[in-house]
N, CA, C and O atoms as a GROMACS GRO file, in nm:
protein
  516
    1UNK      N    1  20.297  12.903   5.482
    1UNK     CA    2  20.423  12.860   5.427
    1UNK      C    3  20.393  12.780   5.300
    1UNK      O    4  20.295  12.708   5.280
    2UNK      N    5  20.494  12.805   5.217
    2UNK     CA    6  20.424  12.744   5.075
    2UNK      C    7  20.533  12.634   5.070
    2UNK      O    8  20.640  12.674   5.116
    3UNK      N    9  20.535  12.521   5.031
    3UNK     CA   10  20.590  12.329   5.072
    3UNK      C   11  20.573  12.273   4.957
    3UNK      O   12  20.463  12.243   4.911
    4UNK      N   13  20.697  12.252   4.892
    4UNK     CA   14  20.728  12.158   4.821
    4UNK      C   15  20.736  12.022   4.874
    4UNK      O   16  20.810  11.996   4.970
    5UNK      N   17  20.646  11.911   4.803
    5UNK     CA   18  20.705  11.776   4.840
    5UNK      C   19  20.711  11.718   4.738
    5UNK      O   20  20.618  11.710   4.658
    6UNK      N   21  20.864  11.649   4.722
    6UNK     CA   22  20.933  11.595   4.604
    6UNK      C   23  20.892  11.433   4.670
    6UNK      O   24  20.926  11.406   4.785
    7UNK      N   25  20.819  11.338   4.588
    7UNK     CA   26  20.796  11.212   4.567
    7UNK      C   27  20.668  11.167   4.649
    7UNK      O   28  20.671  11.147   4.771
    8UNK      N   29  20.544  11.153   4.562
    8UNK     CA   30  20.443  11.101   4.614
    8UNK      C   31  20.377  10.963   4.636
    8UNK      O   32  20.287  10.910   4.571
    9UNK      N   33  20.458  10.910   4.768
    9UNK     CA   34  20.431  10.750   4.783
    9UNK      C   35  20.368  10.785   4.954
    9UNK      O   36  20.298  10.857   5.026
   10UNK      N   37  20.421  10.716   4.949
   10UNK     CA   38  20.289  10.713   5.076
   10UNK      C   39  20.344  10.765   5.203
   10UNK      O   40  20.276  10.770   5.305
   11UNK      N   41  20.463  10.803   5.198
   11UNK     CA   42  20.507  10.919   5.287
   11UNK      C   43  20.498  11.064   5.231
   11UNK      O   44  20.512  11.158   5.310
   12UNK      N   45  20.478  11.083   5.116
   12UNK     CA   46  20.474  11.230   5.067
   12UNK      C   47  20.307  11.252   5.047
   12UNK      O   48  20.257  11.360   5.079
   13UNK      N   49  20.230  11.149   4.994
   13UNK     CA   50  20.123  11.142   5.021
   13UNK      C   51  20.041  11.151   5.173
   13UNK      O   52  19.932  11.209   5.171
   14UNK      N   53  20.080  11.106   5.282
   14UNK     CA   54  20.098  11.120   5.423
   14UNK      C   55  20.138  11.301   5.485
   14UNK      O   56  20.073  11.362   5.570
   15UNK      N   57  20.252  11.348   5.415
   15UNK     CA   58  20.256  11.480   5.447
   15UNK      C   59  20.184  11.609   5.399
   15UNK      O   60  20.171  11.724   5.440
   16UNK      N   61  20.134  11.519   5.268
   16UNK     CA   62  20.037  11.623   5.192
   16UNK      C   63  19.898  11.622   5.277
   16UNK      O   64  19.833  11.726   5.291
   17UNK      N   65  19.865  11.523   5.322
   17UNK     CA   66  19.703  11.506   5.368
   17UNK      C   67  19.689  11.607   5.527
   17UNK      O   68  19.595  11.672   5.571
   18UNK      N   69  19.850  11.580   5.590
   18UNK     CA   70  19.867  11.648   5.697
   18UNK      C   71  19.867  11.820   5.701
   18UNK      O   72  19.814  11.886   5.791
   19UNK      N   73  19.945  11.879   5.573
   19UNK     CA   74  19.963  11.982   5.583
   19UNK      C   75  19.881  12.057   5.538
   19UNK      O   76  19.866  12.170   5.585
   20UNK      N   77  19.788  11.997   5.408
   20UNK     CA   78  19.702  12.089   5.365
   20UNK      C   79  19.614  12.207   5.417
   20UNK      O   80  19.568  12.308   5.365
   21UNK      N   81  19.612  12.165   5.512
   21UNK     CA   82  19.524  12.264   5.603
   21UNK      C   83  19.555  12.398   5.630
   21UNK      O   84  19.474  12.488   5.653
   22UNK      N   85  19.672  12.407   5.627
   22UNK     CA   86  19.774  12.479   5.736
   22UNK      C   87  19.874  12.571   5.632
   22UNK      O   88  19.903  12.688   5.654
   23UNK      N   89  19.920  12.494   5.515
   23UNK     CA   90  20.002  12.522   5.446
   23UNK      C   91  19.980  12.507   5.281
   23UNK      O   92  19.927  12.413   5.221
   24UNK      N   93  20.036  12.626   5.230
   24UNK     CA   94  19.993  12.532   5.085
   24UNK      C   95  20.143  12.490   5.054
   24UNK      O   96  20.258  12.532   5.058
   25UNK      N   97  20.035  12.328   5.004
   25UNK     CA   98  20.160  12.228   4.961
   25UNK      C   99  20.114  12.174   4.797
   25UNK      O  100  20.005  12.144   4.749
   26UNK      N  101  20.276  12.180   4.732
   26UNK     CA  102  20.274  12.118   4.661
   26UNK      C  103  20.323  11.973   4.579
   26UNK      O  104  20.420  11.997   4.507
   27UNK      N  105  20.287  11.855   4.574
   27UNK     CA  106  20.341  11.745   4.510
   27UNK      C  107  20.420  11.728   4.402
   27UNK      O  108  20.357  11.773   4.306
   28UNK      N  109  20.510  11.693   4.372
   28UNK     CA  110  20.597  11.670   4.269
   28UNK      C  111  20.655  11.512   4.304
   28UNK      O  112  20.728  11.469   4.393
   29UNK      N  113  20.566  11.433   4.158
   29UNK     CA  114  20.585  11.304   4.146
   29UNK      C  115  20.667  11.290   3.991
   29UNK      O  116  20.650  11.370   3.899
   30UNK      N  117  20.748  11.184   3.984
   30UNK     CA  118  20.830  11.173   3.809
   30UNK      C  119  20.772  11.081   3.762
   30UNK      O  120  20.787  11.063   3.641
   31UNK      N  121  20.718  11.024   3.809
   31UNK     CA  122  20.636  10.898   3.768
   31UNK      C  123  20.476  10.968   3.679
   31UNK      O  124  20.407  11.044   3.748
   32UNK      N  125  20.439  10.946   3.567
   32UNK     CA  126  20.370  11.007   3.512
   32UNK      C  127  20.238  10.910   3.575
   32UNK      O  128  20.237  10.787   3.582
   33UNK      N  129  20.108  11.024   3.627
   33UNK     CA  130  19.981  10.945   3.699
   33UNK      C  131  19.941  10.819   3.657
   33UNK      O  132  19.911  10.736   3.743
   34UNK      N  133  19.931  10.774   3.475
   34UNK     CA  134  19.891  10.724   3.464
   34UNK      C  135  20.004  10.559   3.454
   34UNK      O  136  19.976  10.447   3.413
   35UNK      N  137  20.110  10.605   3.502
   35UNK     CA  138  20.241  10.477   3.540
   35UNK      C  139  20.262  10.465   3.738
   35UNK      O  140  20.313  10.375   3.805
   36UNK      N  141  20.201  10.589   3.779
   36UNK     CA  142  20.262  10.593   3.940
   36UNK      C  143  20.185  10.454   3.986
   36UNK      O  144  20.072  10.407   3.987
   37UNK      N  145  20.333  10.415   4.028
   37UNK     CA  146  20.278  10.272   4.111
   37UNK      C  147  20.424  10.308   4.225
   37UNK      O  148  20.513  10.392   4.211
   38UNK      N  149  20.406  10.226   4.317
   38UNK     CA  150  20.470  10.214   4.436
   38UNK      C  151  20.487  10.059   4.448
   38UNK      O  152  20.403   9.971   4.469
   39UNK      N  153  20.693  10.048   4.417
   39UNK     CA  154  20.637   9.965   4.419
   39UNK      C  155  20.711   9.835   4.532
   39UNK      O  156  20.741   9.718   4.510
   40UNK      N  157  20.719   9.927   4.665
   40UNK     CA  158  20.742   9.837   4.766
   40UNK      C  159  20.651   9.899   4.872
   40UNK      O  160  20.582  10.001   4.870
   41UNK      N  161  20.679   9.780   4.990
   41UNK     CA  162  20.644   9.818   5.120
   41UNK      C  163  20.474   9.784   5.113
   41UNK      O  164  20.411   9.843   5.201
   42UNK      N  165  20.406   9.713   5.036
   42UNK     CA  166  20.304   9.669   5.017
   42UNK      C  167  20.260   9.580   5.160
   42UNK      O  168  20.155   9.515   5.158
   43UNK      N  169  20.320   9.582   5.247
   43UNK     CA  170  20.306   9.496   5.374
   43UNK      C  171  20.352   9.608   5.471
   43UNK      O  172  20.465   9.655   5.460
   44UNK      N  173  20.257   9.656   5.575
   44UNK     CA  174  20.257   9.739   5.677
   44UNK      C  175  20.234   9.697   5.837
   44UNK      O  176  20.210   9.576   5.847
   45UNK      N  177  20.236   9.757   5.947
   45UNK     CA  178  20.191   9.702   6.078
   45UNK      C  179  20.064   9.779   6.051
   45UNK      O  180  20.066   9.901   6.036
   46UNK      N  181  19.940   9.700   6.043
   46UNK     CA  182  19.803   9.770   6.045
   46UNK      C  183  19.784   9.836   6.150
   46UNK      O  184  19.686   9.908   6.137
   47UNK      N  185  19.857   9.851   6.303
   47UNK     CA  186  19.854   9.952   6.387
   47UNK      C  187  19.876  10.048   6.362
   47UNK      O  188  19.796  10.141   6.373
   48UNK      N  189  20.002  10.058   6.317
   48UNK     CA  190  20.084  10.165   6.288
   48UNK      C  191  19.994  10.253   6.169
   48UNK      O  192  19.954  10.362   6.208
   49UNK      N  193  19.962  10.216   6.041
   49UNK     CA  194  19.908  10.224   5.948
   49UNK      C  195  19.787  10.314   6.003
   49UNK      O  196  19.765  10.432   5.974
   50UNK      N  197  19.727  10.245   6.075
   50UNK     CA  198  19.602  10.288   6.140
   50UNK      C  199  19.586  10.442   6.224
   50UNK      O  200  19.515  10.542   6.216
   51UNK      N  201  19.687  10.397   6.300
   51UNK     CA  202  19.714  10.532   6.375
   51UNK      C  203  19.746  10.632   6.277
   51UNK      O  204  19.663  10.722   6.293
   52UNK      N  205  19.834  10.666   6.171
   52UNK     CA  206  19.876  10.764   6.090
   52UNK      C  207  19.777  10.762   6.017
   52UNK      O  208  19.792  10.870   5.960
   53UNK      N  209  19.674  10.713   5.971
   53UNK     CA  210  19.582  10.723   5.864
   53UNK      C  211  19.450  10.808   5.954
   53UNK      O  212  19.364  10.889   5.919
   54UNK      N  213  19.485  10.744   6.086
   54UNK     CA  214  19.369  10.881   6.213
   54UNK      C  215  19.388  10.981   6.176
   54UNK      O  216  19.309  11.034   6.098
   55UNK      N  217  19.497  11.040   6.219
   55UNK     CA  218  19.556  11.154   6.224
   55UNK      C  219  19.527  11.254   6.070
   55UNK      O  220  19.548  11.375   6.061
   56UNK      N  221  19.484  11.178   5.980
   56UNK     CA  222  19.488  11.258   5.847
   56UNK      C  223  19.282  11.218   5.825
   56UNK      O  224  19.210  11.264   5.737
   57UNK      N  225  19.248  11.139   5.917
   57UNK     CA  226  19.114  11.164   5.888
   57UNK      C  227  19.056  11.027   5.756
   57UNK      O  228  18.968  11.038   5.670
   58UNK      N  229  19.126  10.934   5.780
   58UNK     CA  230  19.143  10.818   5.695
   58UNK      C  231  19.104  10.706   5.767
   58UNK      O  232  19.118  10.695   5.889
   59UNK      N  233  19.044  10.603   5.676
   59UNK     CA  234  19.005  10.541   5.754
   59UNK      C  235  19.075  10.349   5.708
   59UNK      O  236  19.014  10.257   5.652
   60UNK      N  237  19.211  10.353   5.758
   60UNK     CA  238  19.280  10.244   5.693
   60UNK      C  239  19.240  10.127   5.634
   60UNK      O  240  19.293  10.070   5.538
   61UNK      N  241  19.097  10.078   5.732
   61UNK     CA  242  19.016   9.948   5.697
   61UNK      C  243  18.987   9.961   5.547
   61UNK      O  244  18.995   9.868   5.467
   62UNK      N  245  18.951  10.087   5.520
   62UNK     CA  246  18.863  10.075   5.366
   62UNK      C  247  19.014  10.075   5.256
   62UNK      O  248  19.001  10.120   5.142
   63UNK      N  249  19.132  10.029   5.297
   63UNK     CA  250  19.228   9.994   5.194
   63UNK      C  251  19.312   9.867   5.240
   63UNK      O  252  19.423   9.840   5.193
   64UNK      N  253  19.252   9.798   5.329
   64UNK     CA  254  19.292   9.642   5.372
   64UNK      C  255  19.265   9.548   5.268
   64UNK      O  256  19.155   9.518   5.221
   65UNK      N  257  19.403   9.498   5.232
   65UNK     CA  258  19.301   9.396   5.117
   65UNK      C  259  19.323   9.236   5.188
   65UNK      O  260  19.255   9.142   5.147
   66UNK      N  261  19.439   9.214   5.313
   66UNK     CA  262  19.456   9.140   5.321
   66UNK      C  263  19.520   9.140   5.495
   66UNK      O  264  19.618   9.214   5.511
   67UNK      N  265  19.478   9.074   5.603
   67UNK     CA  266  19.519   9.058   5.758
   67UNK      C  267  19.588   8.917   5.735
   67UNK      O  268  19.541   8.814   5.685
   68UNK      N  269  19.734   8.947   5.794
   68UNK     CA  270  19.853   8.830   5.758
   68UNK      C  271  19.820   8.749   5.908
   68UNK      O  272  19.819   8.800   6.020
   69UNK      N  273  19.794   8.614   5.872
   69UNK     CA  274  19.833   8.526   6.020
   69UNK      C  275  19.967   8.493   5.998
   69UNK      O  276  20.050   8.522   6.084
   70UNK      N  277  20.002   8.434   5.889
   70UNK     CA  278  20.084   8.367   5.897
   70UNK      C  279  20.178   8.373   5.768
   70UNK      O  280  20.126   8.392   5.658
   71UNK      N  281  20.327   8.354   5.781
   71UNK     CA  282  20.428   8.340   5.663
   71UNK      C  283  20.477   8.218   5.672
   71UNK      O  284  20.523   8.164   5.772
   72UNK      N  285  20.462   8.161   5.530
   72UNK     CA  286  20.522   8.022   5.530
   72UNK      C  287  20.660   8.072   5.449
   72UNK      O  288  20.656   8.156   5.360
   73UNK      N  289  20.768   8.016   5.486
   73UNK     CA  290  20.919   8.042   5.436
   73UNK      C  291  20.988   7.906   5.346
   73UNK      O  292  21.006   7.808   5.418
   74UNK      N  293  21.006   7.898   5.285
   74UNK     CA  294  21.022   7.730   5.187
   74UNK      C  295  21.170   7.780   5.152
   74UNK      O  296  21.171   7.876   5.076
   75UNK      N  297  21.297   7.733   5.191
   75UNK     CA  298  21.403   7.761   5.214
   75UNK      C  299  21.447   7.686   5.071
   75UNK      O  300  21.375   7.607   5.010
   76UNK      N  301  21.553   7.718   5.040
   76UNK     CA  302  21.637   7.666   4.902
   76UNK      C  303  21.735   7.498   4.955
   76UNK      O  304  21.768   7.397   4.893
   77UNK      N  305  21.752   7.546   5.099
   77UNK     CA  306  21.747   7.382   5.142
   77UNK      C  307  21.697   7.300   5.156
   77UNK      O  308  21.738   7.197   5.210
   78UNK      N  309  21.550   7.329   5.093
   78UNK     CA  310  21.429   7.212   5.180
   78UNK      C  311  21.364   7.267   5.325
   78UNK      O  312  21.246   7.265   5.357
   79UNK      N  313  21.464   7.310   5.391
   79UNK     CA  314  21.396   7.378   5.494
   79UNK      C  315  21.241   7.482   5.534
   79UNK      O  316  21.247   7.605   5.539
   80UNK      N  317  21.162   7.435   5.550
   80UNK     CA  318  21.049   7.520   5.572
   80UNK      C  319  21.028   7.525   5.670
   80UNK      O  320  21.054   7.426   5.739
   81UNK      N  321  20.940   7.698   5.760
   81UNK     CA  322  20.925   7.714   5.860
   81UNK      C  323  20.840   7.808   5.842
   81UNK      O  324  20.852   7.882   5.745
   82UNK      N  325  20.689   7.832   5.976
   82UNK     CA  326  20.621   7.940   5.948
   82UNK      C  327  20.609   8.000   6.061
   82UNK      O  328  20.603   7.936   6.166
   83UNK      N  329  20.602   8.123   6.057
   83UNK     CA  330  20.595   8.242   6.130
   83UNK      C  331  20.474   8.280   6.172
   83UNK      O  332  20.394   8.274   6.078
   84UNK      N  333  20.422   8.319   6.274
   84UNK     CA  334  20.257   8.353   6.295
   84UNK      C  335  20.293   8.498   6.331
   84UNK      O  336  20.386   8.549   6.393
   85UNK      N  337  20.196   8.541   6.277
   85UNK     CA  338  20.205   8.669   6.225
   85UNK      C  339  20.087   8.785   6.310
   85UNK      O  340  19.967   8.756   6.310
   86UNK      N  341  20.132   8.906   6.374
   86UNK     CA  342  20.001   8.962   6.425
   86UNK      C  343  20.022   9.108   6.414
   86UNK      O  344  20.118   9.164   6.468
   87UNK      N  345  19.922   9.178   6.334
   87UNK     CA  346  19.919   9.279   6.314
   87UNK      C  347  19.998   9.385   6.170
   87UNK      O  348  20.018   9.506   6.155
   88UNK      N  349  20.034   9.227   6.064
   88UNK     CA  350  20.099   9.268   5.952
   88UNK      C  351  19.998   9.256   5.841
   88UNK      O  352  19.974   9.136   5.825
   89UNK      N  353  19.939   9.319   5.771
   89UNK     CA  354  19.835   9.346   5.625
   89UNK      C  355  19.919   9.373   5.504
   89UNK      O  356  20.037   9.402   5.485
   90UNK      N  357  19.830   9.355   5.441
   90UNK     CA  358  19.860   9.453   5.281
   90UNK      C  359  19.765   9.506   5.243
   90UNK      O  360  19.653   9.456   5.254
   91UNK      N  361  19.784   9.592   5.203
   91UNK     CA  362  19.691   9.709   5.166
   91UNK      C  363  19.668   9.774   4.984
   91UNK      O  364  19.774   9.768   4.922
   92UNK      N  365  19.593   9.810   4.931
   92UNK     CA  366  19.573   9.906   4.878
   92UNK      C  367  19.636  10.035   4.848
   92UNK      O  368  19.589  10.148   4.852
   93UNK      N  369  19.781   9.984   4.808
   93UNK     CA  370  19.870  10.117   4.790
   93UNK      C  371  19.868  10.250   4.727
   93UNK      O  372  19.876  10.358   4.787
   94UNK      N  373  19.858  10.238   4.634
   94UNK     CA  374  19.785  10.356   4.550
   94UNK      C  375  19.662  10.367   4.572
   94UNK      O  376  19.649  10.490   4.573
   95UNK      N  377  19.549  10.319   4.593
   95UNK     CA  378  19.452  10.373   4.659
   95UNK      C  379  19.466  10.461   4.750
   95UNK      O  380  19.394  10.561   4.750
   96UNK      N  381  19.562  10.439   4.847
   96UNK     CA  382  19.592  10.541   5.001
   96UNK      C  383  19.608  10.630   4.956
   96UNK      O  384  19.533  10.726   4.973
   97UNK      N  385  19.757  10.632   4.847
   97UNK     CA  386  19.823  10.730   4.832
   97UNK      C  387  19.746  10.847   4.753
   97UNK      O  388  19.753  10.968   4.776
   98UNK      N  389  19.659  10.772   4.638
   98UNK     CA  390  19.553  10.859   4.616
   98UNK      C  391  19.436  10.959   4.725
   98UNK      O  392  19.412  11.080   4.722
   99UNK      N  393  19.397  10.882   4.788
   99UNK     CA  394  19.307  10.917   4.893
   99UNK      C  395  19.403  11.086   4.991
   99UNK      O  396  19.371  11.201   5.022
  100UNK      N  397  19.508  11.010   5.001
  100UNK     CA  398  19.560  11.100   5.116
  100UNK      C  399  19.604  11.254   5.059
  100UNK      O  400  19.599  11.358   5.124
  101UNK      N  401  19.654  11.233   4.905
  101UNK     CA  402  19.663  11.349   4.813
  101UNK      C  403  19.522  11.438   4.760
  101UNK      O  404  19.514  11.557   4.727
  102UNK      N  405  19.425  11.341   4.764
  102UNK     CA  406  19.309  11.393   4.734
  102UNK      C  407  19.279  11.590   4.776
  102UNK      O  408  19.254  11.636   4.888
  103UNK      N  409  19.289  11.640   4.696
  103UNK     CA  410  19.210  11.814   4.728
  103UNK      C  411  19.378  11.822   4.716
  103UNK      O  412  19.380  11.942   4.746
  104UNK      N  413  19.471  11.802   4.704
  104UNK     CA  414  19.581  11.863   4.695
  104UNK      C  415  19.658  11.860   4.525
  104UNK      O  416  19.647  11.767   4.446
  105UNK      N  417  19.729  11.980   4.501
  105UNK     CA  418  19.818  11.995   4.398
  105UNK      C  419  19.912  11.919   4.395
  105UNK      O  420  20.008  11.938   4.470
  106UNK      N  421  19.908  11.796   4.290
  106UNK     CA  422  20.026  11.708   4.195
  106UNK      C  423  20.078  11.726   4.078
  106UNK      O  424  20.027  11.709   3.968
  107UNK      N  425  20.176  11.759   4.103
  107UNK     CA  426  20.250  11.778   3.903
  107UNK      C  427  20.304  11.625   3.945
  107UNK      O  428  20.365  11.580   4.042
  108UNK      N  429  20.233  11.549   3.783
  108UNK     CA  430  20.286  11.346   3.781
  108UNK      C  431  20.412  11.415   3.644
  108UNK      O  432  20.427  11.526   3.594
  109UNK      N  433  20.463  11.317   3.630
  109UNK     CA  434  20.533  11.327   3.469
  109UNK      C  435  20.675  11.452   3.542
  109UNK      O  436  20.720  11.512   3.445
  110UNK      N  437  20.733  11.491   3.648
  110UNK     CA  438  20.780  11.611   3.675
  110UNK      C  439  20.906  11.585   3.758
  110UNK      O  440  20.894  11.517   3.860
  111UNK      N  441  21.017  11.629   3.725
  111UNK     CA  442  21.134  11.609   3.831
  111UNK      C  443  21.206  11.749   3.795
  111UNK      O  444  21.294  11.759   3.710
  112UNK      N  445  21.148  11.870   3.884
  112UNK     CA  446  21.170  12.024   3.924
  112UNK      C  447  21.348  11.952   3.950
  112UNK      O  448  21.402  11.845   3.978
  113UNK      N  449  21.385  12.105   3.915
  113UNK     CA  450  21.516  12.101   3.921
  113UNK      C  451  21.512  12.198   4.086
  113UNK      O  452  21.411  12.260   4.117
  114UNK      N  453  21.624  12.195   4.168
  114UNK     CA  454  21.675  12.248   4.316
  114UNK      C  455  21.634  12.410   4.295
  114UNK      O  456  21.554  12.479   4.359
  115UNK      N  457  21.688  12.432   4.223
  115UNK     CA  458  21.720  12.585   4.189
  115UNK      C  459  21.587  12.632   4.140
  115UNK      O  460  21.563  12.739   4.195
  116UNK      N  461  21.486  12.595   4.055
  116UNK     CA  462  21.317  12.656   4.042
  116UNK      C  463  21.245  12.598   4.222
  116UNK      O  464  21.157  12.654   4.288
  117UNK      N  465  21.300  12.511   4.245
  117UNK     CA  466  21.227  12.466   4.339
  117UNK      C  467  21.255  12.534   4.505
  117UNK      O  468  21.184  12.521   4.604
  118UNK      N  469  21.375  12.605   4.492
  118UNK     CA  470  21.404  12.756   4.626
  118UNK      C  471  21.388  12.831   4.561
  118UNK      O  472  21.432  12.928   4.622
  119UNK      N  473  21.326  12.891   4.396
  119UNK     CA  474  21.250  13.004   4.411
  119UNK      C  475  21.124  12.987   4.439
  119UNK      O  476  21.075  13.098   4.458
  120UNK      N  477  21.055  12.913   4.449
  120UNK     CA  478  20.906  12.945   4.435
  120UNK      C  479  20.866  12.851   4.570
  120UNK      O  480  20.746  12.828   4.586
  121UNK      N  481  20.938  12.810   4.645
  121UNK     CA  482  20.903  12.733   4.774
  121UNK      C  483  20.962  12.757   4.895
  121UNK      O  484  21.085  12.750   4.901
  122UNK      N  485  20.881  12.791   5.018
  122UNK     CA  486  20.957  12.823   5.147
  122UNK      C  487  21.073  12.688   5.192
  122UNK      O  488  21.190  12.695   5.228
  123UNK      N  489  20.980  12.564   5.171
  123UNK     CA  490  21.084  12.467   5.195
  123UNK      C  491  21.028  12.369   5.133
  123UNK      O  492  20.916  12.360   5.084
  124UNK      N  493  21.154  12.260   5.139
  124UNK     CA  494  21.170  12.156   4.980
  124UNK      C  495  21.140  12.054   5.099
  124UNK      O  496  21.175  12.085   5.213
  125UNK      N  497  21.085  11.954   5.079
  125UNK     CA  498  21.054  11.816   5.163
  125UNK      C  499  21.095  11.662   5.056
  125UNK      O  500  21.003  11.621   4.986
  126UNK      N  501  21.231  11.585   5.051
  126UNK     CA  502  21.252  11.491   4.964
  126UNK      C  503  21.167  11.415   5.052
  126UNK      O  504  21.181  11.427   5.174
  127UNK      N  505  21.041  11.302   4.978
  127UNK     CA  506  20.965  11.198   5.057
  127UNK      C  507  21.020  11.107   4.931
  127UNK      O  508  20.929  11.026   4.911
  128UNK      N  509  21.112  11.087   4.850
  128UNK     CA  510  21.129  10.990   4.762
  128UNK      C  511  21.199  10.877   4.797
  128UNK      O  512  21.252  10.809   4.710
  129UNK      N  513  21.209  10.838   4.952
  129UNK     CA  514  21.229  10.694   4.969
  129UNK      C  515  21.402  10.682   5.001
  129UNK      O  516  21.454  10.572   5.021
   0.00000   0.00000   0.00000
């Protein structure tokens, strides 16, 4: 089956690493390579993270930049309070997203119009958030 995936962040990056095998897929990012940044969700459950990064043969540790204990909250009232924290990181975003696209076809700089994109693709996948 030939797979369009429209937006490469780290869920379209995630479906590319999965399908390659199986399917040819292709990426379509608008963000030109040398601007693609991502630029939320920089804070993940490193479980979660972990487990989906198995599954594609990844190895999440090597894009940990940071294991959260704790959030301090400094309120606009004066109020402060902190949260202990288990199992929340930040990571290496574009690194992943790189990694997980790796061996796969990206057009960066590109926003395919509907109509080129059901001729030349069995099915369209929006991962743009």
């Amino acid at each position: 089956m030939k797979i369009a995936i429209c937006g490469v962040g780290v869920a379209g990056g995630y479906l590319l690493s999965r399908l390659k095998n199986e399917h040819e897929v292709v990426g379509f990012e608008r963000m030109t390579e040398e601007k693609h940044d991502s630029i939320c969700a920089w804070g993940a459950s490193k479980n979660t993270m972990s487990e989906l990064c198995n599954k594609a043969n990844i190895n999440f540790e090597d894009f940990v930049i940071h294991d959260g204990k704790n959030l301090y909250i400094d309120m606009n009232n004066m109020k402060q309070f902190n949260i202990k924290l288990k199992g929340l990181c930040t990571y290496d975003k574009i690194g992943l997203i790189h990694e997980m696209s790796k061996g796969c076809k990206v057009h960066y700089g590109v926003a395919p119009k509907l109509e080129e994109l059901e001729a030349d693709f069995d099915m369209i996948i929006d991962a743009t958030g």
